[in-house]
C-alpha positions as CSV (number, residue, x, y, z in Angstrom):
1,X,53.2,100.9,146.9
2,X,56.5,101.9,145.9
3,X,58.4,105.3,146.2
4,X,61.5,106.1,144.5
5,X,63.9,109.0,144.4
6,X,65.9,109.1,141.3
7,X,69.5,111.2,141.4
8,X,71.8,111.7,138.1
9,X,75.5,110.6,139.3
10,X,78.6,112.8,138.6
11,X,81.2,110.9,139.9
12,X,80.6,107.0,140.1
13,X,84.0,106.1,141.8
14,X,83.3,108.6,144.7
15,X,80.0,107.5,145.1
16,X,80.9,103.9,145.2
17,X,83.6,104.6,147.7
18,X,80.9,106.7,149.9
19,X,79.0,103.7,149.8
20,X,81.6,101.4,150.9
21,X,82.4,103.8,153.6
22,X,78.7,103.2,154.7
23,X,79.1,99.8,154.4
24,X,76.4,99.3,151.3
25,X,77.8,96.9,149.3
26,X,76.8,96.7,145.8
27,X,76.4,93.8,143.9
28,X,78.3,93.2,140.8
29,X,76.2,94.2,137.5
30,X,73.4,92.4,136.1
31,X,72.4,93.6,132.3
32,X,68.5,94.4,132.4
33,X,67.0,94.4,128.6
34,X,63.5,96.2,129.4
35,X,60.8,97.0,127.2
36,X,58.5,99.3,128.0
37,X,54.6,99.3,127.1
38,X,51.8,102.1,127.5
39,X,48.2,101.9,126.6
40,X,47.4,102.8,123.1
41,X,45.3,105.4,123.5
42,X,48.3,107.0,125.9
43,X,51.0,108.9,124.5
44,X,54.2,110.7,125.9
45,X,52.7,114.1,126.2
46,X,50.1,113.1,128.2
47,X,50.3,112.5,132.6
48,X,51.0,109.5,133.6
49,X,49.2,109.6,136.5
50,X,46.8,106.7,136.7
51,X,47.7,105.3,133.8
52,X,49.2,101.7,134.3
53,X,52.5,100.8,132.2
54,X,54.0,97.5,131.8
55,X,57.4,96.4,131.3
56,X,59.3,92.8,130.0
57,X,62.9,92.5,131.5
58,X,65.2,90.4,130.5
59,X,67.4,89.4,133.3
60,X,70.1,86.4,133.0
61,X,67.6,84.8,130.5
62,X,65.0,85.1,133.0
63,X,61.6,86.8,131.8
64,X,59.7,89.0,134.2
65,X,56.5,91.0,133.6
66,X,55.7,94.4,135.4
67,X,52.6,96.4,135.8
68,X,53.3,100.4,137.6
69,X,50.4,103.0,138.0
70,X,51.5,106.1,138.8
71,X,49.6,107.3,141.5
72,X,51.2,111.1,143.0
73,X,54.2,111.4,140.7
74,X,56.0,108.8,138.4
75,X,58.3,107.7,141.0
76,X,55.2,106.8,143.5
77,X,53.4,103.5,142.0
78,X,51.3,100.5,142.9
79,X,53.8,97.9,141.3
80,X,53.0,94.1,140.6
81,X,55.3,91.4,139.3
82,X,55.7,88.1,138.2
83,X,58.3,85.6,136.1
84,X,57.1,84.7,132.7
85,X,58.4,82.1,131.0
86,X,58.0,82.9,127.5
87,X,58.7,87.0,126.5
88,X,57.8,86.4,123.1
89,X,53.8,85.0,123.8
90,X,53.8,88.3,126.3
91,X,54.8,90.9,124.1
92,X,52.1,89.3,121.6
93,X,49.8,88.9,124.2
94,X,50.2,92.5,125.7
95,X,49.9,93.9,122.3
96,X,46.4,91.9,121.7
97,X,45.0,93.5,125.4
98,X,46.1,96.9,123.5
99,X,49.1,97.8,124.5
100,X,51.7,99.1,122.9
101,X,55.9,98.8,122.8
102,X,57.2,102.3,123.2
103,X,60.9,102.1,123.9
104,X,63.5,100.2,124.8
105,X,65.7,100.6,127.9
106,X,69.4,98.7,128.5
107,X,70.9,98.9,131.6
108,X,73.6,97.5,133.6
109,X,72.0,97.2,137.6
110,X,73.8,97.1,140.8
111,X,72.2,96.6,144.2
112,X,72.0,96.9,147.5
113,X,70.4,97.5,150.7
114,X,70.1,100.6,153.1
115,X,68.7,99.6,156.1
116,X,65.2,99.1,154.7
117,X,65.6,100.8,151.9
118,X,66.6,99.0,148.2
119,X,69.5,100.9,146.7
120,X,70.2,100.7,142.7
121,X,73.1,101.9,140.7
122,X,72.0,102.2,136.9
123,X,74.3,102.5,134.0
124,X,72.0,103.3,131.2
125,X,72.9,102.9,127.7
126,X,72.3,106.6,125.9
127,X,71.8,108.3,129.1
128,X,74.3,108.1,131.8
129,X,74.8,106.1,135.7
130,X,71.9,107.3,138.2
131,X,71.5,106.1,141.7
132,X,67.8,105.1,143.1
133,X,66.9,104.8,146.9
134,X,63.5,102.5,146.8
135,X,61.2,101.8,149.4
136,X,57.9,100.0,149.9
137,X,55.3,102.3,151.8
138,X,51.8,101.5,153.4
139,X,50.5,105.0,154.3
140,X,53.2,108.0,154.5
141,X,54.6,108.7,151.5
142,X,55.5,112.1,151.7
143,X,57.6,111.4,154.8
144,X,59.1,108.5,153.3
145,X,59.8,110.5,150.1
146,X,61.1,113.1,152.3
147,X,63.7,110.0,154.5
148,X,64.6,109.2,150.9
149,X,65.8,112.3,149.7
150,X,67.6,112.6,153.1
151,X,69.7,109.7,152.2
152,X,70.8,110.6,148.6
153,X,72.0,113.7,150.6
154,X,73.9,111.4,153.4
155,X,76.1,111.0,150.1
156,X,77.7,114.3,149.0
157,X,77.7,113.0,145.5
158,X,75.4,113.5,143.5
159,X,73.9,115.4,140.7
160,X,70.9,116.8,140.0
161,X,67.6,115.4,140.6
162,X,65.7,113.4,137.8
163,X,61.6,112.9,138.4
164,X,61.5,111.3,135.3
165,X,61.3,107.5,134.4
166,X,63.8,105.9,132.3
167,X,61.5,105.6,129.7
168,X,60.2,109.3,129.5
169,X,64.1,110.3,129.5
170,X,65.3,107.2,126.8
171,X,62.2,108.6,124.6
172,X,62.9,112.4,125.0
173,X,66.7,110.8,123.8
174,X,65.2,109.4,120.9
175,X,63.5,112.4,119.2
176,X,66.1,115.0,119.6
């Protein structure tokens, strides 16, 4: 499974230059086009825990499709993947099994690694830049939840916590 921690960024230069300093490297940005689905019977008010979501990205004209369940928080999923080579035929065939679009979510994605841990900077159109420490777990995940957080602290930088996906926070943006 996969467990996330998800921090907003105040100051992108300093945390890139932290993270040079700790020798992460990022790669340069890659613009991610997402779609994101939910069950029909689902709707934004409801937990998600339990529930699986899907997601179509768009990256470098390259189709992928996603399937998360949420299993103690949103940020703590069973994830599976897998390239698709026609996003068109899967939208239409995800909305046949009963799913349904909900929002959409742009980003620009930089990348890295931490040791064993994947690192992500997100610049997300509407909502701001957030940094995500990722890593896959077999049995602990509070202590690897708890290592995570430990590392978003190693850099001095950043905001305030977010336990939110980015499409609960793109779809809280859209009905304000």
């Amino acid at each position: 499974m996969e467990v996330e921690v998800k921090y907003e960024v105040l100051d992108r230069d300093r945390l890139l230059d932290r993270l040079a300093g700790l020798g992460i490297i990022l790669t340069d940005p890659v613009l991610q086009e997402d779609q994101a689905y939910a069950p029909a019977e689902w709707s934004y008010d409801m937990s998600k825990i339990g529930v699986s979501f899907a997601r179509l990205r768009t990256e470098y004209g390259a189709h992928r499709f996603t399937v998360k369940q949420p299993l103690t928080d949103e940020q703590t999923c069973v994830e599976h993947e897998c390239h698709v080579s026609d996003r068109a035929e899967m939208h239409h065939a995800l909305v046949t099994m009963g799913w349904r679009p909900t929002v959409q979510i742009v980003k620009q994605r930089r990348t890295a690694r931490w040791g064993e841990y994947s690192v992500c900077l997100d610049d997300v159109h509407g909502l701001g830049t957030f940094l995500e420490i990722e890593a896959l777990v077999v049995d602990d995940v509070d202590r690897t939840r708890h290592r995570l957080h430990e590392l978003a602290a190693e850099l001095a930088v950043l905001g305030e916590r977010v336990d939110r996906t980015y499409d609960s926070l793109v779809r809280e943006l859209s009905v304000l």
